[in-house]
MIKOLTI-517798 format. One line per 3 residues: number of its first residue (from 1); their letters; for each residue x, y, z of C-alpha. Coordinates in steps of 0.02 Angstrom, whole numbers. Layout:
N
NUM = a = X,Y,Z | ...;
# end
This chain:
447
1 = xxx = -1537,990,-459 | -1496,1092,-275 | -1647,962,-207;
4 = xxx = -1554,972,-18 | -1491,814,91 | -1590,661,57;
7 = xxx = -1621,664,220 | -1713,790,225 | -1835,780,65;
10 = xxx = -2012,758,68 | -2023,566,34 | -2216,510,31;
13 = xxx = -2118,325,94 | -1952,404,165 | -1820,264,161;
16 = xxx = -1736,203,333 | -1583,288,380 | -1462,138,363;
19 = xxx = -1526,133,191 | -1469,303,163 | -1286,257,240;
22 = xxx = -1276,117,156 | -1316,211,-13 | -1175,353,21;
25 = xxx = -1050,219,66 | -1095,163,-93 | -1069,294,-188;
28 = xxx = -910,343,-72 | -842,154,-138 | -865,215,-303;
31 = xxx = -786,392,-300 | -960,489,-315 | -959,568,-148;
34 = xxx = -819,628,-31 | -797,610,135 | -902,755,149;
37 = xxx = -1026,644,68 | -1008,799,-66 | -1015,740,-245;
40 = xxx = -876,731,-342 | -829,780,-538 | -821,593,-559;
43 = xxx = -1005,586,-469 | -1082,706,-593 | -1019,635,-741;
46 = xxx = -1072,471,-681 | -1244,524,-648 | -1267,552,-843;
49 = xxx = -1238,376,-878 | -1420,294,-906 | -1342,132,-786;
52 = xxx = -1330,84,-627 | -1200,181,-530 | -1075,30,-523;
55 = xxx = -1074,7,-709 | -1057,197,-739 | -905,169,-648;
58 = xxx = -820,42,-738 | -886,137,-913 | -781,307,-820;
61 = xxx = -621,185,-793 | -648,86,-940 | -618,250,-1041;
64 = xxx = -446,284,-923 | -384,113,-960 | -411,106,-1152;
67 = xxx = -537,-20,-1166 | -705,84,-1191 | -788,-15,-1336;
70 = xxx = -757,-187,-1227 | -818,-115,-1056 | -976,-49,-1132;
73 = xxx = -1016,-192,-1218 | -1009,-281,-1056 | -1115,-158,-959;
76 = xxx = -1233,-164,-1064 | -1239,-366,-1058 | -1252,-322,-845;
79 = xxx = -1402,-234,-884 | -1505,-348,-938 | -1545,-527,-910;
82 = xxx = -1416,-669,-958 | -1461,-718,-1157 | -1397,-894,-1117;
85 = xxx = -1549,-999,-1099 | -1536,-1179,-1004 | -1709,-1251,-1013;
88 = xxx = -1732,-1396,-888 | -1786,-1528,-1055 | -1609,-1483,-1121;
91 = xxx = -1487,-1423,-1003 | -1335,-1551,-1064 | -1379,-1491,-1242;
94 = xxx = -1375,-1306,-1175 | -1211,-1333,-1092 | -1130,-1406,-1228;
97 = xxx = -1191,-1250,-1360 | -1125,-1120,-1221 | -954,-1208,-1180;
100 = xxx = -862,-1131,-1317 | -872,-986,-1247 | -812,-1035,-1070;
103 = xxx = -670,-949,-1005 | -571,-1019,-840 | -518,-860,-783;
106 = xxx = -665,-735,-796 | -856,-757,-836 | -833,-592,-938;
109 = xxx = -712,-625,-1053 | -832,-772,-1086 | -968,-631,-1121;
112 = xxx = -840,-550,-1250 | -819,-707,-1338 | -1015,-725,-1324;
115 = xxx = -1048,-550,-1406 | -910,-574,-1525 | -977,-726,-1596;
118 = xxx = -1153,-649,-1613 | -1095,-481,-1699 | -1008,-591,-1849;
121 = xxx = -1174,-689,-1842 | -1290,-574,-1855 | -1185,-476,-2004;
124 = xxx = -1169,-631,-2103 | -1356,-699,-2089 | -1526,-599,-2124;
127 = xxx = -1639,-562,-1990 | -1745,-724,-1983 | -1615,-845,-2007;
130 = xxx = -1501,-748,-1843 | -1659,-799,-1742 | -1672,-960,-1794;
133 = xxx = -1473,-978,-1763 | -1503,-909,-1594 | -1647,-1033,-1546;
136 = xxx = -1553,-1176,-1593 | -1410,-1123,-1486 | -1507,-1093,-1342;
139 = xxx = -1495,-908,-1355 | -1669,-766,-1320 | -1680,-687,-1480;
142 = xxx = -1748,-534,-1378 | -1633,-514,-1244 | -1498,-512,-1392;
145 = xxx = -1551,-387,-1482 | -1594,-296,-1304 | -1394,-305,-1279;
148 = xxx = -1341,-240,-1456 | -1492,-104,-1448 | -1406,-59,-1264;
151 = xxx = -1230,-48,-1334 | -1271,50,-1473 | -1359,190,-1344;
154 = xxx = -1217,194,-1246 | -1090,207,-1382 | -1177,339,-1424;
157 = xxx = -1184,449,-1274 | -1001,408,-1259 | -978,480,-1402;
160 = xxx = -1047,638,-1367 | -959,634,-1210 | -804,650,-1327;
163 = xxx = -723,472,-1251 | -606,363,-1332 | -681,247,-1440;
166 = xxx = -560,190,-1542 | -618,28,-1593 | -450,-89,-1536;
169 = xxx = -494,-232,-1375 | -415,-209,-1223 | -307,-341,-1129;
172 = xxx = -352,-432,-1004 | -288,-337,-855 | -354,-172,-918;
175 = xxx = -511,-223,-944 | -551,-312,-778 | -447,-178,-703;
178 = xxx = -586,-72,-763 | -731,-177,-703 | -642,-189,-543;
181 = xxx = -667,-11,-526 | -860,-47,-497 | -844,-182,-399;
184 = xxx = -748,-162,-267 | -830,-224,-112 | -894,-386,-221;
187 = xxx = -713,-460,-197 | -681,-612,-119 | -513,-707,-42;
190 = xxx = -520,-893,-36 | -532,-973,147 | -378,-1088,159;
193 = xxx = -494,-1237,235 | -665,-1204,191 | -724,-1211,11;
196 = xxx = -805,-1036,14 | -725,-855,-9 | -713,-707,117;
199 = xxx = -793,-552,52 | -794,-353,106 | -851,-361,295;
202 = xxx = -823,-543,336 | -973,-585,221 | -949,-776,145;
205 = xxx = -1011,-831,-19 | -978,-960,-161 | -956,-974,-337;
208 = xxx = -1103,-1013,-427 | -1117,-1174,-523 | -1147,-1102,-696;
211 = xxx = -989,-984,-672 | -827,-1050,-795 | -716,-1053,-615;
214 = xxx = -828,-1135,-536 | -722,-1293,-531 | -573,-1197,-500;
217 = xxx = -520,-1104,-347 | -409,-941,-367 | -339,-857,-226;
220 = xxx = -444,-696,-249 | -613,-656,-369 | -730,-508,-400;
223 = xxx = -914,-554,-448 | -1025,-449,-529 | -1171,-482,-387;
226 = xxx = -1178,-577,-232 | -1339,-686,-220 | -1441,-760,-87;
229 = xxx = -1540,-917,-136 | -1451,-1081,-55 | -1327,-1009,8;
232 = xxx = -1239,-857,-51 | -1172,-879,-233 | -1055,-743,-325;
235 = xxx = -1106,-741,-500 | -1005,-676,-646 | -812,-710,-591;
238 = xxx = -661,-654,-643 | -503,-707,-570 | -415,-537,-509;
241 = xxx = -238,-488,-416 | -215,-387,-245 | -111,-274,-340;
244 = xxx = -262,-237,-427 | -353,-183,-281 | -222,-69,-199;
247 = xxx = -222,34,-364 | -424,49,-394 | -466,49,-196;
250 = xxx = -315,162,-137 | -458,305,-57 | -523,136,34;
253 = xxx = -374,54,110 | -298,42,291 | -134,20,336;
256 = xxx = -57,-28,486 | 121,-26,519 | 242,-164,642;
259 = xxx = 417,-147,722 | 506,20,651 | 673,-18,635;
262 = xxx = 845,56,569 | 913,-6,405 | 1066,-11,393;
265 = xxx = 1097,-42,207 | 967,77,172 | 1003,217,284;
268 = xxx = 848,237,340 | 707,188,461 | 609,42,384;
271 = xxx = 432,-40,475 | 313,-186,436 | 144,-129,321;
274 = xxx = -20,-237,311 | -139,-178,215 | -344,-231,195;
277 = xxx = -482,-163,122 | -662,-218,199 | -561,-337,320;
280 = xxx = -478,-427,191 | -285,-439,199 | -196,-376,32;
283 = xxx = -31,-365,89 | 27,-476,237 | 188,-403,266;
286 = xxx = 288,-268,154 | 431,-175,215 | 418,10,181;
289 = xxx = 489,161,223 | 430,231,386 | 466,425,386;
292 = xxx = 327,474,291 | 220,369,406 | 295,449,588;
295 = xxx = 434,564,551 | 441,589,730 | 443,397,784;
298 = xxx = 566,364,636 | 676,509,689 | 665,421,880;
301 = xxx = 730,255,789 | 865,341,683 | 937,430,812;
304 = xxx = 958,290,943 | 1002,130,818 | 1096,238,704;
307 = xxx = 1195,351,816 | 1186,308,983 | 1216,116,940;
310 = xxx = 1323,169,807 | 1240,80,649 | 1272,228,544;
313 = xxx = 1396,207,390 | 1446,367,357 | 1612,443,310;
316 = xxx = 1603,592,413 | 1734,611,548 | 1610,610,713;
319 = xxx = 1551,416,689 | 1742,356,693 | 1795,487,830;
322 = xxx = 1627,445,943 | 1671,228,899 | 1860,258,958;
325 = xxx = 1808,360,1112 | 1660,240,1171 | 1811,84,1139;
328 = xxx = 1912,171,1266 | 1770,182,1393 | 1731,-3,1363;
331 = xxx = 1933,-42,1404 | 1911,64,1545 | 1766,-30,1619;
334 = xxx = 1851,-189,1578 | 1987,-146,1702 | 1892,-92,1830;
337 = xxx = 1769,-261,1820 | 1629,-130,1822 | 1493,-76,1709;
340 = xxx = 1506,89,1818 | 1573,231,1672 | 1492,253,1530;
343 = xxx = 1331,321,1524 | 1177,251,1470 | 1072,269,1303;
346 = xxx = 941,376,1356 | 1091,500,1409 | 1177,474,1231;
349 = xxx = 995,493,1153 | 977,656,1225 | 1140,717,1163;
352 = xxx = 1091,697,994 | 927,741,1034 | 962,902,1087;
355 = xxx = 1078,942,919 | 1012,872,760 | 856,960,670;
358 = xxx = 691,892,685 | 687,843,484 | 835,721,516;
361 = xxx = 800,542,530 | 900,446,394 | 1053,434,337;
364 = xxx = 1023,536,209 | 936,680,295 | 1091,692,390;
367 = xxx = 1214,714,258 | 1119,855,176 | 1105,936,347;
370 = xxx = 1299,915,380 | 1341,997,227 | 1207,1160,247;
373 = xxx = 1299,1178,428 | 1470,1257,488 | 1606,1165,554;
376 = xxx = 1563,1248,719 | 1378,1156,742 | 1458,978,643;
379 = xxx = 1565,978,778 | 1437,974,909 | 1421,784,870;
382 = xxx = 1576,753,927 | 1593,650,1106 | 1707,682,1250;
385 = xxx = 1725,629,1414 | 1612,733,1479 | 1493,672,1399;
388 = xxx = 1509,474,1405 | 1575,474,1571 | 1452,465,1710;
391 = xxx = 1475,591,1856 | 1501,456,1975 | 1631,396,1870;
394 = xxx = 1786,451,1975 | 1917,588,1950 | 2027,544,1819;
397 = xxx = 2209,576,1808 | 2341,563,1678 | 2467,404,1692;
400 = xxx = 2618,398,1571 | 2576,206,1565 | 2560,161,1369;
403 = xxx = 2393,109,1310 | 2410,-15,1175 | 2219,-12,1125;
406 = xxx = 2214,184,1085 | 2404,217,1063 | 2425,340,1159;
409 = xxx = 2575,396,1232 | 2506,374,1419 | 2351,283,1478;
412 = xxx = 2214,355,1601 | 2186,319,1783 | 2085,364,1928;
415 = xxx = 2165,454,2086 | 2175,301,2178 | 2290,221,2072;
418 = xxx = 2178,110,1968 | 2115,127,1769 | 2028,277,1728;
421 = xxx = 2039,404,1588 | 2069,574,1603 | 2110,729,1504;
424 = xxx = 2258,676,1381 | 2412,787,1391 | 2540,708,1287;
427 = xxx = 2536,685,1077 | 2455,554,1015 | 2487,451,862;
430 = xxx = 2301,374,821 | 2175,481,727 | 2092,541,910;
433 = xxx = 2267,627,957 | 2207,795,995 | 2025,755,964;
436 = xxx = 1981,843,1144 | 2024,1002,1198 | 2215,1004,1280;
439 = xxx = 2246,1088,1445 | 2271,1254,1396 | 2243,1307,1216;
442 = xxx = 2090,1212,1145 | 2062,1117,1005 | 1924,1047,890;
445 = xxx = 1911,896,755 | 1764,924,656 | 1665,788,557;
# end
């Protein structure tokens, strides 16, 4: 209608401004708005609905999910008052007519059962007799015929909204699925001491005593309103799952993520994800893959656990030639009682740092780049002496002396006589045997 902001139109009573916030977070819950607080295609075609905004929600997703004719024939029961009657003369009689149609899992699959039993009623008995019949039960005549009148106006404009009405139920999941839709800051999570639920924004409220769960307590419920007379009461529950609310709230959710860490069976970087919506807690703890969260963290984790500490399975030559020359290293050390060779991670992290792509940072990553490369840049992940070998290290020399852990046909030592490794001269036996350039003419072992 191009009527401007809301905040700026001529209101003779202009609402407060948290009343305007709290309306566009509404309508931001619901999919009507963006973060732009700019409507959406799913606002405008839920501003044609003749309903309140949360029930032209549910109608929307009610039409996605395949249960139209049941999710209209609830809204239109939301709309007006509750038919059930329970005057104060009668209430144990009233209870006992509207039992029947109790349900222990959700107050609106009661409703269904409710509107189903007065649709075959009111076909099978003539107008004055279907108001007696309702009477008796403890049923308002007026507020039925209200709900069928309703129904009927919105089957119709979903009809010319060319919507699927098809005429089959839906199940159980897609049709609360489909209210959920609407509803999605009425949730609740059940305290684990206190006998009261935990709603959107730390708000606490119960289930009302005329609900069919109230003497039940599931884990997690949606109510169609949150009342204040008492206390706070949720009326018209359904039992729902957190699954549920990761699929119809996904625009809603925050996620943190705990401890990235390599996988070694998976090949790739894996981290801890929570997820709540409105302060509640969905998921406690669900592993997930982290690159698509922090490629650049998860490319930090790959390359330290998985190829500086060597956690990599891979069948490329460079893991098995780097392992062999880091156990010789270790030997050498051993001898010399001295943790004084090899250098430390952040050195080794550089190193690989400085020669694998930015996009690497699983195992997988890392094959495809090793086979788009030439031998000349695979072979850049290859370790020598140089590189492992701090420069404090000591000069090392070549000693004939057999060394049974590499064997080699000579063992390394330092100019003053004692264990050290230095450039190896002689042929070798083991897969590293000419894994370094010799003195002289040079040669390379490639992954």
């Amino acid at each position: 209608m191009s009527l401007g902001a809301v905040e700026e139109f001529p209101f003779i009573d202009p609402p407060a401004p948290r009343m305007i916030n709290d309306a566009y977070h509404l309508l931001y819950e619901l999919g009507a708005v963006d973060e732009g607080r700019e409507p959406t295609d799913a606002g405008y075609r839920q501003a044609r609905w003749p309903l309140d905004v949360r029930l032209a929600r549910m109608v929307l997703e009610g039409d996605k999910q395949g249960c139209l004719e049941d999710v209209l024939v609830l809204a239109a029961g939301m709309s007006i008052r509750d038919p059930r009657e329970r005057p104060l003369d009668a209430q144990a009689a009233a209870d006992e007519a509207h039992d029947r149609f109790v349900d222990e899992k959700s107050d609106f699959s009661a409703l269904l059962k409710l509107w189903g039993y007065l649709r075959k009623q009111r076909k099978d008995h003539s107008g004055n007799r279907f108001r007696k019949l309702c009477r008796k039960e403890f049923l308002n005549w007026q507020r039925v015929l209200e709900w069928f009148d309703l129904y009927q106006q919105l089957r119709d404009q979903a009809r010319e909204e060319r919507m699927g009405l098809h005429g089959r139920r839906g199940s159980f999941e897609q049709v609360h699925k489909a209210l959920l839709s609407g509803m999605l800051s009425h949730v609740g999570q059940k305290h684990p001491e206190q006998p009261y639920y935990t709603g959107a924004r730390n708000r606490h409220f119960h289930i009302f005593p005329g609900s069919g769960l109230f003497n039940r307590s599931p884990k997690w419920l949606m109510s169609a309103e949150i009342v204040e007379t008492t206390k706070p009461y949720g009326r018209i529950n359904a039992v729902i799952k957190p699954e549920w609310l990761e699929q119809q709230a996904a625009h809603l959710l925050k996620f943190s993520y705990l401890n990235p860490h390599w996988s070694r069976r998976r090949g790739r970087v894996m981290a801890w994800q929570q997820v709540t919506l409105f302060g509640l807690v969905l998921v406690e703890k669900r592993r997930v893959a982290y690159a698509p969260v922090d490629a650049q963290e998860a490319r930090r984790v790959f390359i330290l656990d998985a190829l500086v500490r060597g956690e990599l399975d891979t069948r490329r030559g460079f893991q098995e030639h780097n392992r062999i020359l880091r156990e010789e290293i270790d030997l050498l050390e051993q001898k010399r009682r001295n943790r004084d060779v090899l250098v430390d991670e952040a050195s080794l992290f550089a190193f690989f740092d400085a020669r694998i792509p930015d996009h690497v940072n699983s195992a997988k990553s890392l094959e495809n780049w090793l086979e788009s490369t030439s031998p000349d840049d695979r072979s850049q992940l290859l370790f020598s002496h140089v590189v492992l070998m701090r420069n404090d290290a000591g000069q090392p020399v070549f000693s004939p002396e057999l060394s049974l852990r590499t064997g080699r046909s000579g063992r390394w030592c330092e100019q003053d006589g004692s264990p050290g490794i230095a450039q190896h001269t002689g042929r070798g036996t083991n897969a590293m045997a000419g894994a370094w350039p010799a003195q002289g003419k040079g040669h390379r072992d490639y992954p």
